[in-house]
C-alpha positions as CSV (number, residue, x, y, z in Angstrom):
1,X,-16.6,5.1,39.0
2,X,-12.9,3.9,39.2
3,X,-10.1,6.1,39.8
4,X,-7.4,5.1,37.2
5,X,-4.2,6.9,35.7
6,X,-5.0,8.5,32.5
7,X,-2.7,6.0,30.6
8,X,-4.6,3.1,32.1
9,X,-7.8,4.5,30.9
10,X,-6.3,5.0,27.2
11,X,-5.4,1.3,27.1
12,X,-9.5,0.4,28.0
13,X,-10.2,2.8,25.3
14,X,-7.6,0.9,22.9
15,X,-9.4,-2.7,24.0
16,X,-13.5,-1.4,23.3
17,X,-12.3,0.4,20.2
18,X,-11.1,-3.4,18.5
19,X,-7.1,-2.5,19.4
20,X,-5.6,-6.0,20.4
21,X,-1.9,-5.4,19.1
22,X,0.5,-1.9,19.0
23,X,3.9,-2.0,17.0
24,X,6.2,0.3,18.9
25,X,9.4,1.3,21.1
26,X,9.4,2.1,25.2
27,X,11.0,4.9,26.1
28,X,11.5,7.0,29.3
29,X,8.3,9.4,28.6
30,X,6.2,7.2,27.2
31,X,6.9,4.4,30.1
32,X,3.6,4.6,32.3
33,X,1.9,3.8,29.0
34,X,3.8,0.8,28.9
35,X,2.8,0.4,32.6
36,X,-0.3,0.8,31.7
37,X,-0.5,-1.4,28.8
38,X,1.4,-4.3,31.6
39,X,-1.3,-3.8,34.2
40,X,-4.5,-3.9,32.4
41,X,-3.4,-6.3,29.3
42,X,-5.0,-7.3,26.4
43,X,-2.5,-4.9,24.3
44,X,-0.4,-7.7,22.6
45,X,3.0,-6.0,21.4
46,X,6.3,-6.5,18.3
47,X,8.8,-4.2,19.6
48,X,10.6,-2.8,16.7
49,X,14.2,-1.9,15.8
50,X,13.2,2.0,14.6
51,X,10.5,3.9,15.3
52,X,10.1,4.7,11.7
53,X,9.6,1.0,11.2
54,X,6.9,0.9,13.7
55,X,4.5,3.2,11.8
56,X,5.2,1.2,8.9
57,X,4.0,-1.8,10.6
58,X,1.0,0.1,11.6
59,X,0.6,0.9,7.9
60,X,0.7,-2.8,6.8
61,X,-2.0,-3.8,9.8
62,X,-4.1,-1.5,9.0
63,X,-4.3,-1.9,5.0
64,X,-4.6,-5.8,5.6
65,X,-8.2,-6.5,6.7
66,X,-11.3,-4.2,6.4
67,X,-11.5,-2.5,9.8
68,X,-8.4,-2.8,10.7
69,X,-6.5,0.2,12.4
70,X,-2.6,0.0,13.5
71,X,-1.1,1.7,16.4
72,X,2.3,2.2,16.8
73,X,3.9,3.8,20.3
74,X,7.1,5.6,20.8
75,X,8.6,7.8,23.3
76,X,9.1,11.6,23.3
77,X,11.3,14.2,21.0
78,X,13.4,11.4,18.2
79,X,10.3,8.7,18.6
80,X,7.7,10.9,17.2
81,X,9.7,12.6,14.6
82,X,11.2,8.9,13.4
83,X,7.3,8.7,12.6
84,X,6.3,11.6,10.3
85,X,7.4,9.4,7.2
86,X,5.4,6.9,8.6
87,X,2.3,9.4,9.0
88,X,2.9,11.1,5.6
89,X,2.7,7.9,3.8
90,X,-0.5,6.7,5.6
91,X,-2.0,10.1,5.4
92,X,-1.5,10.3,1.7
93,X,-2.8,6.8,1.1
94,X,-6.2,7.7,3.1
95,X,-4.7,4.6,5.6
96,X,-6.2,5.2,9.2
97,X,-3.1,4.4,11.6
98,X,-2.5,6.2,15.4
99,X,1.0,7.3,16.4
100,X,0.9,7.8,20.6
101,X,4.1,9.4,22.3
102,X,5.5,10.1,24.7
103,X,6.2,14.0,26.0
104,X,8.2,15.7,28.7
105,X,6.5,16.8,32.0
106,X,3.9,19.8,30.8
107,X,5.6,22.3,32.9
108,X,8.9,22.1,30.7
109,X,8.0,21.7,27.4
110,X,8.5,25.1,26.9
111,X,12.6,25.2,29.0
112,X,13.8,22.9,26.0
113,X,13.7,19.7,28.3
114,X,15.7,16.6,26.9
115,X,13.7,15.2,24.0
116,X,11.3,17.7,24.2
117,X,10.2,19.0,20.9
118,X,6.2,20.2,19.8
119,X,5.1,17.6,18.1
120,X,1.7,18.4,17.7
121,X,2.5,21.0,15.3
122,X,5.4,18.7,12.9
123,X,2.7,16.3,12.9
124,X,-0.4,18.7,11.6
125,X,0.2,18.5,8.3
126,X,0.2,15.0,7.9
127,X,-2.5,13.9,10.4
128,X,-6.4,14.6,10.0
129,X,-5.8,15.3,13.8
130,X,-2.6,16.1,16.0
131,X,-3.2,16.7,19.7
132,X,-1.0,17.1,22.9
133,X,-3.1,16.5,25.8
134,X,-2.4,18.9,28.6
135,X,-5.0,17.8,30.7
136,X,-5.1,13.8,32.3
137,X,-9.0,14.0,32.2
138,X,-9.2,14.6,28.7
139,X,-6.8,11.4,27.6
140,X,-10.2,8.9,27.2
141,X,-12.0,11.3,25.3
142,X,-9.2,12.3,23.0
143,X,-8.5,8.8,21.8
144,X,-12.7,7.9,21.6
145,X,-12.3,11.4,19.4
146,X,-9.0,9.9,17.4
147,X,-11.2,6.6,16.2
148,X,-14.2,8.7,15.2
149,X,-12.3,11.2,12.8
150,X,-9.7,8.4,11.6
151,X,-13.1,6.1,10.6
152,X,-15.0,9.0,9.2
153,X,-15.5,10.6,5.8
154,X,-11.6,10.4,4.3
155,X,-9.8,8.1,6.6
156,X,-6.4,8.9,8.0
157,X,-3.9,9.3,10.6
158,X,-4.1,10.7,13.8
159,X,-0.7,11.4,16.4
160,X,-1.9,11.7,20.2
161,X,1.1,13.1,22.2
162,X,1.1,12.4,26.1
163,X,3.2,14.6,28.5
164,X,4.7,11.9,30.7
165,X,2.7,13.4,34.2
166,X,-0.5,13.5,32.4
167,X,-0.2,9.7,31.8
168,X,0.6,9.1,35.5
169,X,-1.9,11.3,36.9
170,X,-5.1,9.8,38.3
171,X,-8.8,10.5,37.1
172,X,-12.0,8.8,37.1
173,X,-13.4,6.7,34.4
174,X,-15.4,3.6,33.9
175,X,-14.6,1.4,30.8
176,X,-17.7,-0.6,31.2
177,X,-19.8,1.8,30.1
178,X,-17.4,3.2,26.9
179,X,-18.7,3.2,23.7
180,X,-17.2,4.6,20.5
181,X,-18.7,7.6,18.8
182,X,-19.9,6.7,15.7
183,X,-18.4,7.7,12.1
184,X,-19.6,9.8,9.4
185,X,-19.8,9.0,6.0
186,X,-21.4,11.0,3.3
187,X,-23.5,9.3,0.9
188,X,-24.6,9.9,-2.5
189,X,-28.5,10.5,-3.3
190,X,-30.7,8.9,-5.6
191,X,-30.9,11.8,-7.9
192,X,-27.2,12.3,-8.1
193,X,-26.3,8.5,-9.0
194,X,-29.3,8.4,-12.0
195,X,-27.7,11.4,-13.5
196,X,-24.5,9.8,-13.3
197,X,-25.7,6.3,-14.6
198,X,-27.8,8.7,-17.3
199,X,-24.3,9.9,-18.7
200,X,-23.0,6.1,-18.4
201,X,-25.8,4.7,-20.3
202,X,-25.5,7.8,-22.8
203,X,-21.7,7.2,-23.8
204,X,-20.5,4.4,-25.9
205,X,-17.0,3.2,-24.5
206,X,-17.3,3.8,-20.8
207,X,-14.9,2.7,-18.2
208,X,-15.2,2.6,-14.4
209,X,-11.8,3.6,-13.0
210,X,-11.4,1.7,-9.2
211,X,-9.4,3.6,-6.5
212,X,-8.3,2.9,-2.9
213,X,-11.5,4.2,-2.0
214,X,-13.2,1.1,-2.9
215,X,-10.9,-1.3,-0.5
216,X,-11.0,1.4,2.1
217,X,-14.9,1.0,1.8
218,X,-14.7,-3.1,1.4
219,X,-17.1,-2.4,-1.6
220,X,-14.9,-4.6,-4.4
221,X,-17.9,-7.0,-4.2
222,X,-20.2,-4.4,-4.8
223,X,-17.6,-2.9,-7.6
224,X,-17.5,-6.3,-9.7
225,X,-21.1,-6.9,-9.2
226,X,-21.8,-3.1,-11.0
227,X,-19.3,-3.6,-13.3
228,X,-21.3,-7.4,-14.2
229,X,-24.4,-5.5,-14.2
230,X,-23.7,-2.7,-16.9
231,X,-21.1,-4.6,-18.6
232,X,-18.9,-2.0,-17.9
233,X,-15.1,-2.6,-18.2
234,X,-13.0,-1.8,-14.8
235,X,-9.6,0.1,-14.9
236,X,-8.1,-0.1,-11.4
237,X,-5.7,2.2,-10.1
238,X,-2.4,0.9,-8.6
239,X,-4.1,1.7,-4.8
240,X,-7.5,-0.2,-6.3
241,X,-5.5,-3.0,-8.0
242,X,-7.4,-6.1,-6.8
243,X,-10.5,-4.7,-6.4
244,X,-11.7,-6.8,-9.2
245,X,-9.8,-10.1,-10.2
246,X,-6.5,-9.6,-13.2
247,X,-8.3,-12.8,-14.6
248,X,-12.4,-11.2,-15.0
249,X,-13.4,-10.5,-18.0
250,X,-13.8,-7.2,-17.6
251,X,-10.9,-6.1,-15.9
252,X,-9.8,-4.1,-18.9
253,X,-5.8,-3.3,-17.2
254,X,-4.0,-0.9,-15.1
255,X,-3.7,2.4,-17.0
256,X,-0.7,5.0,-16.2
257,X,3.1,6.0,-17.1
258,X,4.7,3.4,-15.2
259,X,2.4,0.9,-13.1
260,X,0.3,0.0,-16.4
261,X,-0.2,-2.7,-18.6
262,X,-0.1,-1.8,-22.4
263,X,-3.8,-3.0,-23.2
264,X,-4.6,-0.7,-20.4
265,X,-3.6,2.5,-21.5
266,X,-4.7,1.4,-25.4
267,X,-8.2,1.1,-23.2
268,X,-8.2,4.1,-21.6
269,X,-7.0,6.0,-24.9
270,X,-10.4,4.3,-27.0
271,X,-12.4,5.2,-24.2
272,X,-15.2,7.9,-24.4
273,X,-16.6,8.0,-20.6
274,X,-14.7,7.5,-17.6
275,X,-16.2,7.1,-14.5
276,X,-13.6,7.4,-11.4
277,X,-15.1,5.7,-8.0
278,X,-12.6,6.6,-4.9
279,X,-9.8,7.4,-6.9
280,X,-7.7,10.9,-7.2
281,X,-6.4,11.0,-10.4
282,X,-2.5,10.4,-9.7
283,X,-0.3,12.0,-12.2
284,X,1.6,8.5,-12.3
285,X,-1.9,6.8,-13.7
286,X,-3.3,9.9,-15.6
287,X,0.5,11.4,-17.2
288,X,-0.3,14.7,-19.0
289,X,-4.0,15.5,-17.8
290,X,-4.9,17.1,-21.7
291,X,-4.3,13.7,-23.1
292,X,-6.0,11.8,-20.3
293,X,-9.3,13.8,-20.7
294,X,-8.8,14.6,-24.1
295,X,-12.5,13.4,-26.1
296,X,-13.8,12.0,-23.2
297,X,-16.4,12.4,-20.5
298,X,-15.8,12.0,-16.6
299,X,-17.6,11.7,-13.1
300,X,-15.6,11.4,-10.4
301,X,-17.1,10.2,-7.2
302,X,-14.8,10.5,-4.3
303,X,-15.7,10.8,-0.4
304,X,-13.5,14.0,0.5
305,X,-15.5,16.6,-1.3
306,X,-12.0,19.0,-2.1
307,X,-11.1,15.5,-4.4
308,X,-13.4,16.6,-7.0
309,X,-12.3,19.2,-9.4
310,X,-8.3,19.1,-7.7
311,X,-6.3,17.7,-10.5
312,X,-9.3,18.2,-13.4
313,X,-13.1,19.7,-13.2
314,X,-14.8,16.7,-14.0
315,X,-18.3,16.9,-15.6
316,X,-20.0,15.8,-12.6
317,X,-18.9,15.4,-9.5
318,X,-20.5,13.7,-6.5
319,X,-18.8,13.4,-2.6
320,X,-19.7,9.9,-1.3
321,X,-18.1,6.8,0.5
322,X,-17.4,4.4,-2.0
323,X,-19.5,1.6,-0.5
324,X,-23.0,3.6,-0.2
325,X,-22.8,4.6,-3.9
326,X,-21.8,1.6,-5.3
327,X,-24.6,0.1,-3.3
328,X,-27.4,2.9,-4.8
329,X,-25.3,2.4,-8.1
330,X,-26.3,-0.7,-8.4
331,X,-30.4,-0.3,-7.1
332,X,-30.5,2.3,-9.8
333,X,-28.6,-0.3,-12.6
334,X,-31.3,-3.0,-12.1
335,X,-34.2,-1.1,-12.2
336,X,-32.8,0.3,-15.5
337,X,-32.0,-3.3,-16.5
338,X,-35.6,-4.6,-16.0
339,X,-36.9,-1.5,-17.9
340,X,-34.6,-2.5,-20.7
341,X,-32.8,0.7,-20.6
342,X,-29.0,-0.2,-20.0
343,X,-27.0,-0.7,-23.4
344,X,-25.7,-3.7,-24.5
345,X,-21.5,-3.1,-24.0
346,X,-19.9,-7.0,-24.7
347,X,-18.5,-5.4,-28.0
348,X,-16.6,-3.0,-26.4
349,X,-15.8,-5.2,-23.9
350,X,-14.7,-7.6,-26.1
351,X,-12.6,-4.9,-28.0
352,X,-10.6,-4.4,-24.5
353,X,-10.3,-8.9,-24.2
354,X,-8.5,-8.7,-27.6
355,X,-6.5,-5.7,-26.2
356,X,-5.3,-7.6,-23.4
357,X,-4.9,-10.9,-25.8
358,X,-2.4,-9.4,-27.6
359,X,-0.7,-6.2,-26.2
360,X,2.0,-7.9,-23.8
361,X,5.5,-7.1,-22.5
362,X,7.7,-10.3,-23.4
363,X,9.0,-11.8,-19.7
364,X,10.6,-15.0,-20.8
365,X,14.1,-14.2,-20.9
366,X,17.1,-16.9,-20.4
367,X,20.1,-14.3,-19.8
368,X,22.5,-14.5,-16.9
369,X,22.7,-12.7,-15.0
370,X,18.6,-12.3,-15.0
371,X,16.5,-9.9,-16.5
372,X,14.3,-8.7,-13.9
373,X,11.1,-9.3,-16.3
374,X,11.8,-13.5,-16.0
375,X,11.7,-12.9,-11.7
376,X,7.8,-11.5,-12.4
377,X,7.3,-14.7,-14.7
378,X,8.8,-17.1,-11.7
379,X,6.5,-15.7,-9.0
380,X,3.3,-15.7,-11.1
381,X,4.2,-19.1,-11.9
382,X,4.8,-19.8,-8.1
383,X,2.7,-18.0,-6.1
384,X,-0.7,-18.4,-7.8
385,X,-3.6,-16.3,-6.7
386,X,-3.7,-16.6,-2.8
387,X,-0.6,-14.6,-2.1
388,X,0.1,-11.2,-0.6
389,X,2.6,-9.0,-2.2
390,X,4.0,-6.0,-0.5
391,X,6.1,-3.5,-2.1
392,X,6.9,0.2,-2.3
393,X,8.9,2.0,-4.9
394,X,11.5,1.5,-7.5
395,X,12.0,-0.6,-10.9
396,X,11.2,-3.4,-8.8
397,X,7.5,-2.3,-7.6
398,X,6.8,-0.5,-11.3
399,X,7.9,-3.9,-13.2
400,X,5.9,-6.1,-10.5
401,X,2.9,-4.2,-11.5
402,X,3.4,-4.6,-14.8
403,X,4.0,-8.7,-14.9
404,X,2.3,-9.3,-11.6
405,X,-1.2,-11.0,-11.0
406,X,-3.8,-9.8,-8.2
407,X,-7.0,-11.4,-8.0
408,X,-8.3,-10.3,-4.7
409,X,-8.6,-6.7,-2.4
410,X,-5.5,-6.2,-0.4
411,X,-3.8,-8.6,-1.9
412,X,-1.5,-6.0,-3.0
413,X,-0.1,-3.8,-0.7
414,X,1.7,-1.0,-1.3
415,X,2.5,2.9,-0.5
416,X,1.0,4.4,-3.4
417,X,1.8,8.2,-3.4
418,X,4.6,8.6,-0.7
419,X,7.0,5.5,-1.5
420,X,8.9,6.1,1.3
421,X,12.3,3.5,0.5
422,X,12.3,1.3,3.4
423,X,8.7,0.5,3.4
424,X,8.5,-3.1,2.6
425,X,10.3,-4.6,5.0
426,X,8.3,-3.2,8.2
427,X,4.8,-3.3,6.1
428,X,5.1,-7.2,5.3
429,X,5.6,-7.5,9.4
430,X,2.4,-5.9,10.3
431,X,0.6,-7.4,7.3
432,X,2.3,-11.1,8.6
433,X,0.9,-10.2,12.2
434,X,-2.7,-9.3,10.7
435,X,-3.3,-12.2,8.7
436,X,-0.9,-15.1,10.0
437,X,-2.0,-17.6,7.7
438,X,-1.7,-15.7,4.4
439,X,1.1,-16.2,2.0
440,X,3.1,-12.6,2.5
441,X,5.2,-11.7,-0.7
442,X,7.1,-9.0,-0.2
443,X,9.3,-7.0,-3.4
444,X,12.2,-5.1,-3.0
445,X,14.8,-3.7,-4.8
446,X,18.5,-3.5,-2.8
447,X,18.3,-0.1,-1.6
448,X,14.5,0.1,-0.4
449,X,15.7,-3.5,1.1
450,X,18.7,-1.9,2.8
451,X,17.1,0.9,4.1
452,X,15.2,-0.4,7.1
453,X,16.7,-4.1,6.8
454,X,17.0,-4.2,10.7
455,X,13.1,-4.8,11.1
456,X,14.1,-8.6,10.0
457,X,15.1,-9.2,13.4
458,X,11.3,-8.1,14.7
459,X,10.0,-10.9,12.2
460,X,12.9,-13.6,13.5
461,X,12.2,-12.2,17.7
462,X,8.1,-12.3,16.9
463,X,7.9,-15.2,14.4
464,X,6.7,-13.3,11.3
465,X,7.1,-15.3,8.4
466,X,7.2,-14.4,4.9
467,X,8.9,-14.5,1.9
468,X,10.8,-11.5,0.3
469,X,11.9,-11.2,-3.4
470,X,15.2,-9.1,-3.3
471,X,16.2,-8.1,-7.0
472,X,19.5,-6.7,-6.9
473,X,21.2,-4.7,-9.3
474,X,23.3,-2.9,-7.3
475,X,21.9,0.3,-8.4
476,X,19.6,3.3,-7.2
477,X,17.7,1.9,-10.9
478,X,14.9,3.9,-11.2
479,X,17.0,6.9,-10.3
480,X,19.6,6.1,-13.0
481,X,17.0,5.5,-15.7
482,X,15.4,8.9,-15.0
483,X,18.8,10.2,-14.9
484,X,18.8,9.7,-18.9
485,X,17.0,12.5,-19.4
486,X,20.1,14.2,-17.3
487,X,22.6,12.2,-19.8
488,X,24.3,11.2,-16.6
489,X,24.5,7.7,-14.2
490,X,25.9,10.0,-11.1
491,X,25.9,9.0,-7.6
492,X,23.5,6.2,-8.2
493,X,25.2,3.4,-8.3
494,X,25.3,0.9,-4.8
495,X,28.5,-1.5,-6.3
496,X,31.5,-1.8,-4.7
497,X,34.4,-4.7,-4.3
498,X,33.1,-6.8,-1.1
499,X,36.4,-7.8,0.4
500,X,34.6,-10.5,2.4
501,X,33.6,-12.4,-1.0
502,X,36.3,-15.4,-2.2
503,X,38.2,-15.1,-5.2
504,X,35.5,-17.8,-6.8
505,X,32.6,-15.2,-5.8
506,X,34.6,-11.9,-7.9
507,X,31.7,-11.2,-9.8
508,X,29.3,-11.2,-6.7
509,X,31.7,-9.4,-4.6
510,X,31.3,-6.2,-7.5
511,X,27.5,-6.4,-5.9
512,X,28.7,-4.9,-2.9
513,X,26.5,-6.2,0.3
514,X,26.5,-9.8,0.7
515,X,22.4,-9.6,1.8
516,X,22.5,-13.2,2.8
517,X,24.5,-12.6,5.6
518,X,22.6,-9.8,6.8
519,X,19.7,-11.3,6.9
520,X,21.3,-14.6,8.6
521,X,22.7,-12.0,11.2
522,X,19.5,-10.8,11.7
523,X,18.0,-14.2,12.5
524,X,16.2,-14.9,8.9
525,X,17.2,-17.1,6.1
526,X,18.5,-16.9,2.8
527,X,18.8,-17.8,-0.8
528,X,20.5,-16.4,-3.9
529,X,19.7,-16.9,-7.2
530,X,22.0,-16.8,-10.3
531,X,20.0,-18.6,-12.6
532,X,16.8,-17.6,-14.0
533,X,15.9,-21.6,-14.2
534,X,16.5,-21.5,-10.5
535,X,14.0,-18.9,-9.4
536,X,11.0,-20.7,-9.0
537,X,13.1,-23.9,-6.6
538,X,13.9,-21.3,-5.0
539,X,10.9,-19.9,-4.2
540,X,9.8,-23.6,-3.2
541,X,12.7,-24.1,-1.0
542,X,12.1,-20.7,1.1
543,X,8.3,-22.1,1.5
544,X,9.9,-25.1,3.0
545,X,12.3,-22.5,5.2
546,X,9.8,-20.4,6.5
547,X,7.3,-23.4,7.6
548,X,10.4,-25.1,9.5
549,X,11.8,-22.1,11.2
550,X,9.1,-19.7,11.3
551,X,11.0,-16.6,10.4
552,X,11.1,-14.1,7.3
553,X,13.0,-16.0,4.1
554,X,15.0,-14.1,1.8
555,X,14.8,-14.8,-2.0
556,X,18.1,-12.4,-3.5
557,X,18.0,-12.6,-7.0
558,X,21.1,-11.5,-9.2
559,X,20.0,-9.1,-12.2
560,X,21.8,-7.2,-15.1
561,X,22.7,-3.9,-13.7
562,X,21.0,-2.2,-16.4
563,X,17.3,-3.3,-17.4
564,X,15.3,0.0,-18.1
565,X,11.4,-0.8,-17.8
566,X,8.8,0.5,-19.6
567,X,7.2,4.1,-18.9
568,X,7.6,7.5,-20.1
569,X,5.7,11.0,-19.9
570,X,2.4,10.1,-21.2
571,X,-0.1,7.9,-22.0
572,X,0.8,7.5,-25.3
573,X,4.3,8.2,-25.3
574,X,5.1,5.2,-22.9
575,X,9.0,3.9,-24.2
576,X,8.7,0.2,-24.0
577,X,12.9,-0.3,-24.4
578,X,12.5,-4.2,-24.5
579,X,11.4,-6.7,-26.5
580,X,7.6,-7.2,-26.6
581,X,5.7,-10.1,-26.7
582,X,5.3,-11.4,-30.2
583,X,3.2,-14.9,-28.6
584,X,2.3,-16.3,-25.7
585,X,5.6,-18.0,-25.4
586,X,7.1,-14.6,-24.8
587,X,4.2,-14.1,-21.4
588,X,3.7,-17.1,-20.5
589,X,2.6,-16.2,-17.3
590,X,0.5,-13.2,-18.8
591,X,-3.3,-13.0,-18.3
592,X,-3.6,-14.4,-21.3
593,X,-1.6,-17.4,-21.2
594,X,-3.1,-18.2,-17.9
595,X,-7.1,-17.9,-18.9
């Protein structure tokens, strides 16, 4: 066999296990990883500006293509702690990512050495797995270990922490004969899915609610093909949003308090039978749980068994991966087809169709400075069906899920239950180095935009290109609107004079940070927009941008300060505060106008 340091053997294990690019920072403990990653190659890398940004990137590899897992590298103490948001958010999101760092020497991590901190133990609660290797013969094994668990039954995170002489020290190991241990998934049996498709068939306004699961599984083929089958009309979560296309007939809407379309919720509410596939019941899509389940009937089939029965006891429950029981799901549907036994649903599906005909949110707006309902309008209009969009919290995210169109899986990405601010920036890098040729839309309002604007530099040093919507009301704006309920706008507000504006630019200068000259001093370029007629040439001339120079565009559009969009406390309590749509002049880049 041949004699290796540990960290050299980790990188072989990186290569067999499918791992051709990390997103990360070097560092003084974590450098014979570096060494390592020098010497034996293969291990392409996009040094980041914060370590924090690094896992984000991670995040927005791994939830681009099916398969996919991000790694992102830092060095001991700061490094690894800079990446528990990062951890947290892919942990919560069922996103398999793996964080390495660096550690002091194993005889001082317990003499408070510089940067020295126990990791292992911050991490834990975040991770499916968290692991300081103290032994240099155990590194190989501890990553083959890190892909089975993060690949099997619930996917997630995993943090492997490397004391700096354990990655130098010598052992023996031969690559050539690796091979990855294979990943467990539970399945559902036959019995379980024809009792569940017995309670479909008995019901008479059934949906089938799409999670996450189903793009963690790469089962939206088999999803859309189910929901063809039965007739069935699909709600997807936020997490599931493109698991079947906005424009099928039987994508009935997005139901919840904010992300949610009107017809959605008016679906959900008519409904009698729900059945949830790889989804966990977020209080943002189910609002009070009494109303949700009120008159209805629910499985829920979820692959992390302690899923079932957390936020509601369902009235059956089966643990499965989304993919093997949408696949039985379907064996059992035909056979019941071809015996005639499967109910006829196009009138109910038909009833949701004229739901989504009519019950719009108006977008077509003409005021100056914009209402941030026309930007949604511009980039539907724009962007068509092919694009990526990337966002994390805020007015911006909740609106764009409202007016916004997604046609395929992972088309939109987005950190569903952490929404850490900062998130979109570093995410539309690693989703840019995933799938170079795609169309990358990012969304951002101007504080989740601020937060970690540095990572633009990684997309001008790496050639990253991608367009990002900046909507900027100079406001903390979903803060302030749930501040109402406070009867107070405190401490929310992000305007101040700009002494570095001209006299002809006062009321831009009351915006505060002139974004279009931090992201030319980061290496990007950069457009404003005043003008709601100017949106979409806008959105043409950053195209033209981003092909020429190769590097992230910025779109900043000027809004009204105050624009309060739609949600409220429950599903049928949701305040719409704007106008709605009266005709399809109002939406014209609705659904409905568009079909």
């Amino acid at each position: 066999m041949a004699k290796m340091t540990a960290a050299e053997a980790a990188i072989h294990v990186l290569k067999k296990e499918g791992i051709d690019v990390a997103f990360g920072l070097p560092g003084a403990a974590i450098n014979p990883f570096y060494a390592a990653m020098r010497k034996v190659g293969g291990v392409d890398h996009i040094l980041a500006r914060h370590v924090e940004g690094a896992s984000h990137m991670a995040e927005g590899y791994t939830r681009t293509k099916a398969g996919n897992i991000g790694v992102c590298i830092g060095t001991s103490g700061p490094a690894g702690t800079d990446m528990i948001t990062g951890l947290y958010s892919a942990s919560a999101d069922s996103i398999p990512i793996l964080c390495i760092t660096g550690q002091a020497p194993r005889a001082k991590l317990h003499k408070e050495d510089f940067q020295a901190v126990d990791i292992q133990t911050i991490a834990g609660p975040v991770t499916k797995w968290a692991i300081t290797v103290m032994e240099p013969a155990q590194v190989p094994r501890a990553f083959q270990k890190a892909f089975q668990l993060m690949r099997s039954s619930r996917p997630g995170p995993v943090l492997i922490d490397l004391p700096i002489d354990v990655q130098m020290s010598e052992i023996e190991f031969d690559p050539d004969t690796y091979e990855s241990l294979p990943a467990y998934k539970p399945s559902a049996s036959r019995a379980q899915i024809e009792k569940a498709l017995t309670m479909l068939n008995e019901s008479e306004k059934p949906l089938l609610v799409a999670g996450g699961g189903i793009i963690n599984a790469d089962a939206a083929e088999q999803l859309v093909e189910f929901a063809e089958l039965t007739g069935v009309p699909v709600i997807p979560t936020l997490m599931g949003w493109g698991t079947i296309p906005d424009d099928h007939p039987l994508m009935a809407g997005m139901v919840g308090l904010q992300t949610s379309h009107r017809y959605g919720n008016a679906t959900m509410l008519a409904s009698d039978f729900v059945m949830g596939i790889g989804n966990r019941w977020a209080n943002r899509h189910t609002g009070n749980v009494e109303t949700y389940t009120k008159d209805r009937k629910f499985v829920h089939v979820d692959i992390e068994p302690t899923q079932i029965g957390r936020i509601f006891g369902p009235d059956y429950g089966i643990v499965s991966d989304a993919k093997l029981a949408l696949t039985l799901f379907l064996e059992v549907a035909r056979e019941m087809k071809a015996k005639g036994k499967l109910k006829d649903r196009s009138a109910w599906a038909a009833e949701c169709q004229e739901r989504k005909r009519t019950l719009l949110r108006k977008t077509h707006f003409d005021n100056v400075p914009v209402k941030p309902q026309r930007v949604y309008e511009e980039m539907n209009k724009v962007f068509g069906k092919n694009a990526r969009y990337i966002s994390t919290i805020g007015l911006s995210q909740i609106a764009g899920a409202q007016f916004l169109h997604v046609y395929k899986p992972r088309h939109w990405i987005n950190c569903g239950q952490a929404g850490p601010l900062g998130w979109t920036i570093p995410a539309a890098l690693g989703v840019c180095r995933a799938d170079p040729e795609a169309e990358v839309v990012a969304l951002s309002g101007d504080y989740d935009f601020q937060f970690m604007v540095e990572e633009l530099a990684v997309g001008a040093q790496f050639n990253l290109p991608y367009i990002h919507v900046l909507v900027n009301n100079s406001y903390l704006g979903l803060i302030r609107q749930a501040q109402r309920g406070f009867d107070m706008d405190y401490c929310v507000q992000l305007s101040f004079k700009n002494i570095n504006y001209t006299d002809e630019e006062a009321e831009l200068a009351e915006y505060g940070v002139d974004h279009i000259a931090v992201a030319e001093g980061l290496g990007c370029k950069a457009l404003r927009v005043i003008k709601p007629e100017d949106i979409a040439p806008a959105f043409e001339k950053a195209r033209e941008l981003m092909r020429e120079h190769r590097v992230p565009v910025v779109v900043e559009i000027i809004l009204e300060r105050i624009t309060n969009i739609s949600m409220g406390t429950d599903l049928d309590g949701v305040n719409e505060f704007e106008e709605l749509a009266e005709n399809l002049t109002d939406a014209p880049s609705s659904i409905a106008s568009l079909t």
